[in-house]
Every structure is written in structure tokens, then in C-alpha cells.
Z-matrix of the N, CA and C atoms (Angstrom, degrees):
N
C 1 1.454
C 2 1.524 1 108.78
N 3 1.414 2 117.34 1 125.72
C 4 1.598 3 109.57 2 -174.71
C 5 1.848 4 99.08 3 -83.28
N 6 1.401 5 92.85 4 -158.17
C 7 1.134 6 102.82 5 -158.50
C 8 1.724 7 117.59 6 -85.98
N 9 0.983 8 132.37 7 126.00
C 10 1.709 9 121.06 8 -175.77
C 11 1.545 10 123.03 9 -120.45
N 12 1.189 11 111.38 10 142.30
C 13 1.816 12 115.69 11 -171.39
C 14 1.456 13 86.88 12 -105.10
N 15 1.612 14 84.37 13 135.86
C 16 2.086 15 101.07 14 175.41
C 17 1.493 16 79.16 15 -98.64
N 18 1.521 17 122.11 16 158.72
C 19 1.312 18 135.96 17 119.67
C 20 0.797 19 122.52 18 -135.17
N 21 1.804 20 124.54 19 156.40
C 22 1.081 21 121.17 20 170.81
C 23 1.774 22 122.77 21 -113.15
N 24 0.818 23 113.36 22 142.79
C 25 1.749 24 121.00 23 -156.84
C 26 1.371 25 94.39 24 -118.58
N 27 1.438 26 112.40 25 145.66
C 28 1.590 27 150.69 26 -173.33
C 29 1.599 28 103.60 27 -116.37
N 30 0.679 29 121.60 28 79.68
C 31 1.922 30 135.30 29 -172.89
C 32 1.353 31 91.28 30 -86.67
N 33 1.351 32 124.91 31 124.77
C 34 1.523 33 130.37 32 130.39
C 35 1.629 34 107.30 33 -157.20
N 36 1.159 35 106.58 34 -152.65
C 37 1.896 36 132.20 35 178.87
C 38 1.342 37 112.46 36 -38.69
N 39 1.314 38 120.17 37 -58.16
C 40 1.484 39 128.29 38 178.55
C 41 1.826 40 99.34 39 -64.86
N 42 1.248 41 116.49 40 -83.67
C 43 1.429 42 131.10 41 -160.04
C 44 1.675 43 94.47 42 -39.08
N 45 1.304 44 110.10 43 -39.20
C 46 1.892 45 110.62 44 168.94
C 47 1.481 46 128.31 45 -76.14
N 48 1.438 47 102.52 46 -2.94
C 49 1.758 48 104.68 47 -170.94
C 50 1.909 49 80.03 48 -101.49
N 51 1.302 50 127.24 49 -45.60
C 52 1.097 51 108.46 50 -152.64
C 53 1.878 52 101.38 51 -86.58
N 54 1.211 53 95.16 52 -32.26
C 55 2.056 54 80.37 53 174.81
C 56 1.508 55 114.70 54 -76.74
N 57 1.017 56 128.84 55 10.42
C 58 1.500 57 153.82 56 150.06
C 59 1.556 58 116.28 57 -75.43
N 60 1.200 59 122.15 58 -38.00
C 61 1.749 60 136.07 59 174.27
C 62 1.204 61 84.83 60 -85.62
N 63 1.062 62 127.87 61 -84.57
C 64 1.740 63 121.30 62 -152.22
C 65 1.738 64 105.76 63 -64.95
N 66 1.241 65 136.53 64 -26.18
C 67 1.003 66 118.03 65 162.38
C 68 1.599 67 132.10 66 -60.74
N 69 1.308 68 103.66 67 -43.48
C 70 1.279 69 128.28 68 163.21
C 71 1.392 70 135.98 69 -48.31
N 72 2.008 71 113.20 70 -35.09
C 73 1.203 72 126.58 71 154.19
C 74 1.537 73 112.62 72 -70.48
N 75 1.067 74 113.61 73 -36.11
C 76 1.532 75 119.03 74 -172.09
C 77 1.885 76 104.51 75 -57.18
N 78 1.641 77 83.67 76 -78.87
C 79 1.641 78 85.76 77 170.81
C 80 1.751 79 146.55 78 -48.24
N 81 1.261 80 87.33 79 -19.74
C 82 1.839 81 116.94 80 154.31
C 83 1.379 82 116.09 81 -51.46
N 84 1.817 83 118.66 82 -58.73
C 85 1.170 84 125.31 83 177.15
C 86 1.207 85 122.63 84 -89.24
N 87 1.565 86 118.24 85 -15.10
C 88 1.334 87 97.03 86 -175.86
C 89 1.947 88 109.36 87 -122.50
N 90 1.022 89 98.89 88 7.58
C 91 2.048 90 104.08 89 164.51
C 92 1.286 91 106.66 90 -94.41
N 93 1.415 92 84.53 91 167.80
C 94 1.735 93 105.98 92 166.56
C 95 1.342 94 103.91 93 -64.86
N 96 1.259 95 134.81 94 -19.35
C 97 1.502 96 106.36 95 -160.79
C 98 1.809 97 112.05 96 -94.07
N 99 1.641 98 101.84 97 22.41
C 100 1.714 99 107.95 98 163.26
C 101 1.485 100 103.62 99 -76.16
N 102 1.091 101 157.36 100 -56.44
C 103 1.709 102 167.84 101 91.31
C 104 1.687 103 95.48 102 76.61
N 105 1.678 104 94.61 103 -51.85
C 106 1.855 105 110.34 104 -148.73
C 107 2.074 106 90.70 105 -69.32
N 108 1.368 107 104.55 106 -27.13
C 109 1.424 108 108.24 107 -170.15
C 110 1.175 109 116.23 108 -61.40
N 111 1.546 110 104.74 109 -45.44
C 112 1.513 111 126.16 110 -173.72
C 113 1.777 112 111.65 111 -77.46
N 114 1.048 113 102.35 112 -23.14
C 115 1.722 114 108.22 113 164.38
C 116 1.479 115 122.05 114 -60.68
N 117 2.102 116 102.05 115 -38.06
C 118 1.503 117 119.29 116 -169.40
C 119 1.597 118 97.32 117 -65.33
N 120 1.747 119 103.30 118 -49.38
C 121 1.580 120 102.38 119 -171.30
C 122 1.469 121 111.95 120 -74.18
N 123 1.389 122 124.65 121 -18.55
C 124 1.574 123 101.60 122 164.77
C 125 1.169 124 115.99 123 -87.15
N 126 1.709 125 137.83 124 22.60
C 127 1.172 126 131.06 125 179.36
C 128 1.070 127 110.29 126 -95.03
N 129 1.623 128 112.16 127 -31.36
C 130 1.739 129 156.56 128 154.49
C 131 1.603 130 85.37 129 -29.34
N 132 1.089 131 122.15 130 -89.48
C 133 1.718 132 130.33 131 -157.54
C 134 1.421 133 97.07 132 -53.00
N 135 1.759 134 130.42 133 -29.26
C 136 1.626 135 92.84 134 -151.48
C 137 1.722 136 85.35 135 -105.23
N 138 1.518 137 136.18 136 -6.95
C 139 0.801 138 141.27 137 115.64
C 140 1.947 139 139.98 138 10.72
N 141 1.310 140 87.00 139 -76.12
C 142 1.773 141 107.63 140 144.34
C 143 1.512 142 126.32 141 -28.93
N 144 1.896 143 82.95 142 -71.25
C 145 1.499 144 93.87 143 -170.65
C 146 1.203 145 113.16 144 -80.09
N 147 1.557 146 126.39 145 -25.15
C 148 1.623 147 125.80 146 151.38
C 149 1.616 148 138.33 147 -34.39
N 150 1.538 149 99.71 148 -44.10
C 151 1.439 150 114.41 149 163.19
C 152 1.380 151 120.65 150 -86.81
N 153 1.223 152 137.38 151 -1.48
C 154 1.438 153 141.61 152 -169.62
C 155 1.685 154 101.14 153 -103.44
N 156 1.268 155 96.32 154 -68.08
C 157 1.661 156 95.01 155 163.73
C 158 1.525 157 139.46 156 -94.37
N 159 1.617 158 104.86 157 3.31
C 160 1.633 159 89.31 158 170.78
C 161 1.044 160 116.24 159 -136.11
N 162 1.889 161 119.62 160 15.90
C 163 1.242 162 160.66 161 169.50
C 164 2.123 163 89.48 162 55.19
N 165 1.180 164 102.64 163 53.92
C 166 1.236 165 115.29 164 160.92
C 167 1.610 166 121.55 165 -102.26
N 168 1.426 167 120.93 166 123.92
C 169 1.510 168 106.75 167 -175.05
C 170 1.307 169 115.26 168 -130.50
N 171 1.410 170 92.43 169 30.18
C 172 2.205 171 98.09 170 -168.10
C 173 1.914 172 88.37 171 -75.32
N 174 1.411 173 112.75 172 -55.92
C 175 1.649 174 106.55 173 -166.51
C 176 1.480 175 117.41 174 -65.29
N 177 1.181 176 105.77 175 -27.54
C 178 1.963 177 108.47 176 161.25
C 179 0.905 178 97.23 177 -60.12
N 180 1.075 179 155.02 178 -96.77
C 181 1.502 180 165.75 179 -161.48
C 182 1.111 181 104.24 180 2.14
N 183 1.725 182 101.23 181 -81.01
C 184 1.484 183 129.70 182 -163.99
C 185 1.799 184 97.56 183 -59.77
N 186 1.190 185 122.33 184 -57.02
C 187 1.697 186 129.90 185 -163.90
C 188 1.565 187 96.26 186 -45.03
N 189 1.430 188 95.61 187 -56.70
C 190 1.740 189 95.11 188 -156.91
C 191 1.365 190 101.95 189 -95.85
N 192 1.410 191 118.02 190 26.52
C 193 1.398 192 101.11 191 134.78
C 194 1.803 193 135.54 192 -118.01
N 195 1.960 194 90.33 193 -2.90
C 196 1.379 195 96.90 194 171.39
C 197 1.591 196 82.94 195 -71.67
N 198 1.585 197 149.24 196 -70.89
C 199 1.285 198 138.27 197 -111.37
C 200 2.021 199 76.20 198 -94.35
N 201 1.463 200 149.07 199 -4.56
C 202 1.115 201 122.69 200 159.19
C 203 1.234 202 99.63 201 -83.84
N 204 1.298 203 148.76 202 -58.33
C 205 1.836 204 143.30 203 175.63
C 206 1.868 205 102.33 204 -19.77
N 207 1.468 206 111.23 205 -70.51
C 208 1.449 207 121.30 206 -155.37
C 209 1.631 208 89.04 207 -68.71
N 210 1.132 209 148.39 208 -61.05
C 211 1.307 210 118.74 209 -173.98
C 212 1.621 211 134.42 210 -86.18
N 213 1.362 212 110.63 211 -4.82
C 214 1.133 213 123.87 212 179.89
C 215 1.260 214 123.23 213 -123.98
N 216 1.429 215 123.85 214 -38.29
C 217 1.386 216 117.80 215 -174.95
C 218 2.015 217 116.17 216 -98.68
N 219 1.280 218 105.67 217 -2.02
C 220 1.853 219 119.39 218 -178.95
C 221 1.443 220 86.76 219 -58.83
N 222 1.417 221 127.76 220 -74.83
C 223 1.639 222 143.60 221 -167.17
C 224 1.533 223 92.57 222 -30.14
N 225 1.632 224 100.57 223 -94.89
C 226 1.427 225 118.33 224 164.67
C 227 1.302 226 101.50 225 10.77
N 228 1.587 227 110.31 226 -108.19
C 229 1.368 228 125.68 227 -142.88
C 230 1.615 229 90.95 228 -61.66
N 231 1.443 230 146.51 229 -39.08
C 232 1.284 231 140.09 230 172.43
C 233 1.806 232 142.04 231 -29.20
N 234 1.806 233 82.08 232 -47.06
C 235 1.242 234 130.10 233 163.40
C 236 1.658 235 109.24 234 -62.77
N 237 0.916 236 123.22 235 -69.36
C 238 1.346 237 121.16 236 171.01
C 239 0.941 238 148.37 237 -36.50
N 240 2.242 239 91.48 238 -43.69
C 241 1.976 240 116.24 239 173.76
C 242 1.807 241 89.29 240 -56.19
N 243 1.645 242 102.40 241 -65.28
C 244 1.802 243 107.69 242 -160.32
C 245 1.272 244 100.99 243 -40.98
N 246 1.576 245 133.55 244 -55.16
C 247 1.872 246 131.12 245 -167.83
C 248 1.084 247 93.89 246 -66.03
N 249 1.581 248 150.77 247 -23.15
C 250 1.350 249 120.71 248 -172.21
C 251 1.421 250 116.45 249 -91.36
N 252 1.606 251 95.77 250 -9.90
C 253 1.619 252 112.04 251 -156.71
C 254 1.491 253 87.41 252 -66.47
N 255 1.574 254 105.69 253 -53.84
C 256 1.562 255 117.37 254 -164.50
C 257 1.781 256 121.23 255 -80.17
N 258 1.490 257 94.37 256 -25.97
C 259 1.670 258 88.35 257 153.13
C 260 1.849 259 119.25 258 -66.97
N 261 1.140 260 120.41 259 -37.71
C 262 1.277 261 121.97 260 -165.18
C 263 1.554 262 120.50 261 -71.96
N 264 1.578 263 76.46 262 -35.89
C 265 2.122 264 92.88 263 177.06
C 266 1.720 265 112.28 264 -82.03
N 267 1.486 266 113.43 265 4.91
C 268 1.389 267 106.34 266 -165.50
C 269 1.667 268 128.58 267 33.06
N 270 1.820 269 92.59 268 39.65
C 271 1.763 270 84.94 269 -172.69
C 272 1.274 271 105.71 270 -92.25
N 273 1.164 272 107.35 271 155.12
C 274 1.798 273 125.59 272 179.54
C 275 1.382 274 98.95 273 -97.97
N 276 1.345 275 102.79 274 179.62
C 277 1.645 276 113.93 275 177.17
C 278 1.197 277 134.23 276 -82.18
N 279 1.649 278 126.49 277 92.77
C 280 1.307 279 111.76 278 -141.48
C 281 1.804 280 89.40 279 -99.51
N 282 1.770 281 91.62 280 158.00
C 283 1.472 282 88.42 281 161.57
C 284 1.432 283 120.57 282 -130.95
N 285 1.587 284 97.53 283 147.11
C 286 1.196 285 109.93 284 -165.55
C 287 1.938 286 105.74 285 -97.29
N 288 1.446 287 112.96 286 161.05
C 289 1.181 288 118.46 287 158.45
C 290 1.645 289 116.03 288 -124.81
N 291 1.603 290 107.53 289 136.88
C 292 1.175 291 125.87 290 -159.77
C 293 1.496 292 133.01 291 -131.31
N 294 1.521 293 114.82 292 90.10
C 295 1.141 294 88.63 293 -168.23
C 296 1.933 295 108.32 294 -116.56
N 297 1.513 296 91.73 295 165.18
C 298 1.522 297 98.66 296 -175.29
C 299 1.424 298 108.82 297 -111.12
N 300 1.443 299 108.69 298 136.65
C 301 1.777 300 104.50 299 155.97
C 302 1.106 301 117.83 300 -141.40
N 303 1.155 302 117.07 301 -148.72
C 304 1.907 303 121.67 302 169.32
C 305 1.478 304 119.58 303 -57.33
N 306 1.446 305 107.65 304 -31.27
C 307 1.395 306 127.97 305 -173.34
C 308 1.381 307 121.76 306 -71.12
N 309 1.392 308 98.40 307 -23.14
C 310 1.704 309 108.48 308 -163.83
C 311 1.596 310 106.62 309 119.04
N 312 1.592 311 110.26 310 179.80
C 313 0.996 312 127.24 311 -154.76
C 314 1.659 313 109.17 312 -86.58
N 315 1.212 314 155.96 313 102.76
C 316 1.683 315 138.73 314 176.24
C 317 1.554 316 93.33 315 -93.32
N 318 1.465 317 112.53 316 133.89
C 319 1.575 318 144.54 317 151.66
C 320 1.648 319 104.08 318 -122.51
N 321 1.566 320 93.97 319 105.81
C 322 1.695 321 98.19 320 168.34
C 323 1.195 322 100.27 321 58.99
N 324 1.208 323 140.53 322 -159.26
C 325 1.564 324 153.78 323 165.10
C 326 1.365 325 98.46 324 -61.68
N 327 1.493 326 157.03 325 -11.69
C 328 1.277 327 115.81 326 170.82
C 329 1.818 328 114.80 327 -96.99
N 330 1.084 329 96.41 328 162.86
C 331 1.854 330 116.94 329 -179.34
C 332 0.754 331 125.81 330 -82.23
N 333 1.376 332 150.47 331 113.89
C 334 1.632 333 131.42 332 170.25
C 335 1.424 334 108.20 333 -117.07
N 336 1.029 335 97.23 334 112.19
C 337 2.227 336 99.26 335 -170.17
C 338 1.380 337 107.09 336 -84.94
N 339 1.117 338 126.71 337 158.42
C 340 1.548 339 121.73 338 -177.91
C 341 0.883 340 127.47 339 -67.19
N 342 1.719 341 118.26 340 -9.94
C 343 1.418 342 120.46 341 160.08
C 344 1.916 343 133.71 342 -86.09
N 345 1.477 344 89.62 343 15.35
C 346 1.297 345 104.72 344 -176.78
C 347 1.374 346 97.09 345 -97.48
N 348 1.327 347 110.93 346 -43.87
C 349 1.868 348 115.17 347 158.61
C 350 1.327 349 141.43 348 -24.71
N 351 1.351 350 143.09 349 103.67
C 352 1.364 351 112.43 350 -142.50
C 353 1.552 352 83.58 351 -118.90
N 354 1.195 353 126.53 352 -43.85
C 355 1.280 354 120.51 353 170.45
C 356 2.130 355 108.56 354 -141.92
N 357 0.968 356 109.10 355 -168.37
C 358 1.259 357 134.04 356 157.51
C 359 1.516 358 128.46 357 -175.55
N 360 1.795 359 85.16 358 146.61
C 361 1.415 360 105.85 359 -164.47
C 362 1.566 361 119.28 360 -89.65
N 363 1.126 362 123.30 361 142.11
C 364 1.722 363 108.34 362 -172.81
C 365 1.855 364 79.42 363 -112.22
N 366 1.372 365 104.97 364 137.02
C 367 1.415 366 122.16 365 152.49
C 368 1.600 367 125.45 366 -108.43
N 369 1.132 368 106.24 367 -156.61
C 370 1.664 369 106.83 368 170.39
C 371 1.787 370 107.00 369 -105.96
N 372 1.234 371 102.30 370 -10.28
C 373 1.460 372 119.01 371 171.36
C 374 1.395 373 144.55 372 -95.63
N 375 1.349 374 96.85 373 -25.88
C 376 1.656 375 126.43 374 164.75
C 377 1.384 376 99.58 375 145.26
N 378 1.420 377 117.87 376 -164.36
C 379 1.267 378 147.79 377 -152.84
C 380 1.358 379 110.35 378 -90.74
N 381 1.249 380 128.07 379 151.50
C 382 0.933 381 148.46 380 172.58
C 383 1.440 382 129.60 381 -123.85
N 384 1.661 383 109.95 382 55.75
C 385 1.707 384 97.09 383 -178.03
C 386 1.641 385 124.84 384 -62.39
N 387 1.272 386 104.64 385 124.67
C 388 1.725 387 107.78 386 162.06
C 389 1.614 388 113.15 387 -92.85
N 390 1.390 389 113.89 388 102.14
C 391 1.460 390 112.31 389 172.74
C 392 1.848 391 111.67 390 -98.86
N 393 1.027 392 118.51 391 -176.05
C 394 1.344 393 122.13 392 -172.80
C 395 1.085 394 116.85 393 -71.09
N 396 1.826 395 115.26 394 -15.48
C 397 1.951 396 114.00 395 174.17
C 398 1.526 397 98.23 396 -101.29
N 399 1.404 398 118.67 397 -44.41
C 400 1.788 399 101.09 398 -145.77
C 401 2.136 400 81.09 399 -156.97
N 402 0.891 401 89.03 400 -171.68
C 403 1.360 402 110.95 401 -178.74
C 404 1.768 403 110.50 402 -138.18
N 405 1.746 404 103.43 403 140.18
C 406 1.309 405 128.42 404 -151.49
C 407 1.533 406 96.91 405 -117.60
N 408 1.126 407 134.83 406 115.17
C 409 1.544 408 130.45 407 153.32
C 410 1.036 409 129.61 408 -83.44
N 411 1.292 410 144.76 409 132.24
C 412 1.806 411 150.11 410 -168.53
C 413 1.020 412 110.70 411 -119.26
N 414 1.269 413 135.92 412 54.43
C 415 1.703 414 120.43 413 173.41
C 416 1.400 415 117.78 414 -35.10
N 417 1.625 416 110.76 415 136.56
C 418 1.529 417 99.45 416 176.86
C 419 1.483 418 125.45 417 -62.62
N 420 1.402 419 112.08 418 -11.86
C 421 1.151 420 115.28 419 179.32
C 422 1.699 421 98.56 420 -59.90
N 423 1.110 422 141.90 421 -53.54
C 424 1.726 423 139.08 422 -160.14
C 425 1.276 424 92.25 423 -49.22
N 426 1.361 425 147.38 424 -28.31
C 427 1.646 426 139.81 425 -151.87
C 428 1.606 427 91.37 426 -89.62
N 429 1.238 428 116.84 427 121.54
C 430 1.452 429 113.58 428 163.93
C 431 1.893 430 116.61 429 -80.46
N 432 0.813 431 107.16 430 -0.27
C 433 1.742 432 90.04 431 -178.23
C 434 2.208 433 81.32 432 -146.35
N 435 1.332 434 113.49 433 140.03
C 436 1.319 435 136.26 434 137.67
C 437 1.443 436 100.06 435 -11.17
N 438 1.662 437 133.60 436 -77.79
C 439 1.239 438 122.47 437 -152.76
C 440 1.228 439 113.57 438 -86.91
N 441 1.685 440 144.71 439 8.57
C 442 0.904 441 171.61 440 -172.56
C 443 1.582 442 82.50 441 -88.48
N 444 1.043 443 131.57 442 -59.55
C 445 1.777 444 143.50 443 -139.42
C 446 1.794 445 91.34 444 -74.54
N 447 1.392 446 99.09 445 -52.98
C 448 1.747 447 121.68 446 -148.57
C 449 1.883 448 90.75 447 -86.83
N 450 1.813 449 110.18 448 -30.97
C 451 1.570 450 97.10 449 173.72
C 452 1.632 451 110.08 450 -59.52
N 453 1.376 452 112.52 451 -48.87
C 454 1.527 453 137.91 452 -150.04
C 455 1.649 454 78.18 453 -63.33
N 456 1.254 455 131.43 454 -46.93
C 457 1.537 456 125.17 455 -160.34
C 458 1.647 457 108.25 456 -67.27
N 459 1.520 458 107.48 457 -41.58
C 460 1.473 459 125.53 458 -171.05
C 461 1.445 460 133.51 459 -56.59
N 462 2.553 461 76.35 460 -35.88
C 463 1.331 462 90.11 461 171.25
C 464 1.561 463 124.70 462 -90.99
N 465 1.095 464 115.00 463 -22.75
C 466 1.328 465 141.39 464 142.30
C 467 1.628 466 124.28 465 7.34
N 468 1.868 467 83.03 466 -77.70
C 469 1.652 468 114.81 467 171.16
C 470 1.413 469 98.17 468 -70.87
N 471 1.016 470 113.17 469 -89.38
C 472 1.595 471 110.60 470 177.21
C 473 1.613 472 123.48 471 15.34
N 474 2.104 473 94.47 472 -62.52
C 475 1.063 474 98.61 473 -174.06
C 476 1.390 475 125.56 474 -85.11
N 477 1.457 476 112.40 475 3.42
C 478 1.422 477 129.23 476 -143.25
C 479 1.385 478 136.16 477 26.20
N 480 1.463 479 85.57 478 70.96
C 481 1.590 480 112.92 479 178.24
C 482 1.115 481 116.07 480 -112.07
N 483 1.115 482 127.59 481 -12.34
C 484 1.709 483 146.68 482 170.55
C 485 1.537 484 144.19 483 -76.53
């Protein structure tokens, strides 16, 4: 039997708003869909030049409020679905136990094998698994010992998930 990390996880509102932020910054910087922003602000410019010379202001309008939506209000309104989700469900903070091995991930009776894994993210905060249904956050805080942290990385690579 190789080697396995227990943790135990504190799930609620917060631990879901922030692997929701950090996923969200991540995917901001590293997809194509940063591109879509820079489209809003040149729609912004011709916009400009629409109202300056043809005292037309329907496409300003519209630009600068998709390019205020796309950088400011996506978070926002995101933020809001998750707080209502968790006001509505009256859920408390459940905790989970978790353990990892070579095999994949066990939560409770379900499995997550490493090929359900599609990637993971290293932050300054913890982890970010992307599996094939949903995505898993690990704050480093859940690892009780340092080498727990540096196995999880090894195995990680190992699996080429890293």
C-alpha cells in the first residue's frame, strides 16, 4: 500500500467564495477569453469616434457598458449567485475527510482517479483541482505537516498534473 495524505477540510461560504476568486483570477489570465475585454475597449474607441463626429451614442453606450460588465461586474454578479446559494440552502460548514494517494482522490465513498483530473493549479493559497465534473480547492492550510504539501506536489508531477 503506498503512501496516503488524510485531510480534513472545513467547507462552507468563504472556502467557496475564495476558490471561486482564485479560479476566476486564474482563468482571467491565462484563457483566451482576456482578448474578449480588449475587443469591449476597442468598441469603446470607435464609439468615441461615433459620438464626436456623428453625434451618435447608441455604440458608446453599449461598449462601455459591456467593457464595465466584463471587468467589473462578472466577479460581482458571481459572488452574489455563491452568497445566495448559501443563504438559501441554510448550509453550515460541513467537514469533509479526504484522502489522497496514487489511486486518486477518496471523499466519502466517491473516487476521483487521476484521470478524472484534468489539470491542477498551484496558487499561493492552495490548489486548484480541475477534474472532468467540477473543480476542488485545497488550501494549504488543510495539509497538516509541510511534507504532506511537497508529497501531494511529487505526486502531482508524477502524475502529470503539474
Amino acid at each position: 500500500m503506498s503512501k496516503s495524505i488524510e485531510l480534513e477540510l472545513v467547507w462552507g461560504k468563504e472556502e467557496a467564495l475564495k476558490g471561486s476568486k482564485l479560479y476566476y483570477d486564474y482563468d482571467m489570465r491565462h484563457s483566451a477569453k482576456r482578448y474578449i475585454g480588449w475587443a469591449f475597449v476597442g468598441l469603446v474607441q470607435f464609439g468615441i469616434v461615433g459620438a464626436l463626429k456623428h453625434d451618435s451614442f447608441g455604440l458608446l453606450y453599449i461598449s462601455t457598458f459591456l467593457v464595465l460588465y466584463w471587468y467589473y461586474g462578472r466577479w460581482y454578479l458571481r459572488k452574489m449567485m455563491i452568497e445566495r446559494f448559501y443563504k438559501k440552502s441554510n448550509s453550515k460548514d460541513t467537514t469533509l475527510k479526504l484522502s489522497i494517494s496514487k489511486e486518486g482522490l477518496q471523499i466519502k465513498e466517491e473516487r476521483i482517479s487521476w484521470d478524472a483530473v484534468v489539470k491542477v493549479i498551484e496558487t499561493e493559497e492552495g490548489f486548484l483541482l480541475n477534474t472532468t465534473e467540477n473543480i476542488l480547492f485545497l488550501e494549504k492550510s488543510f495539509f497538516q505537516k509541510p511534507e504532506d504539501i511537497s508529497y501531494f506536489k511529487s505526486l502531482l508531477k508524477e502524475k502529470k498534473k503539474l
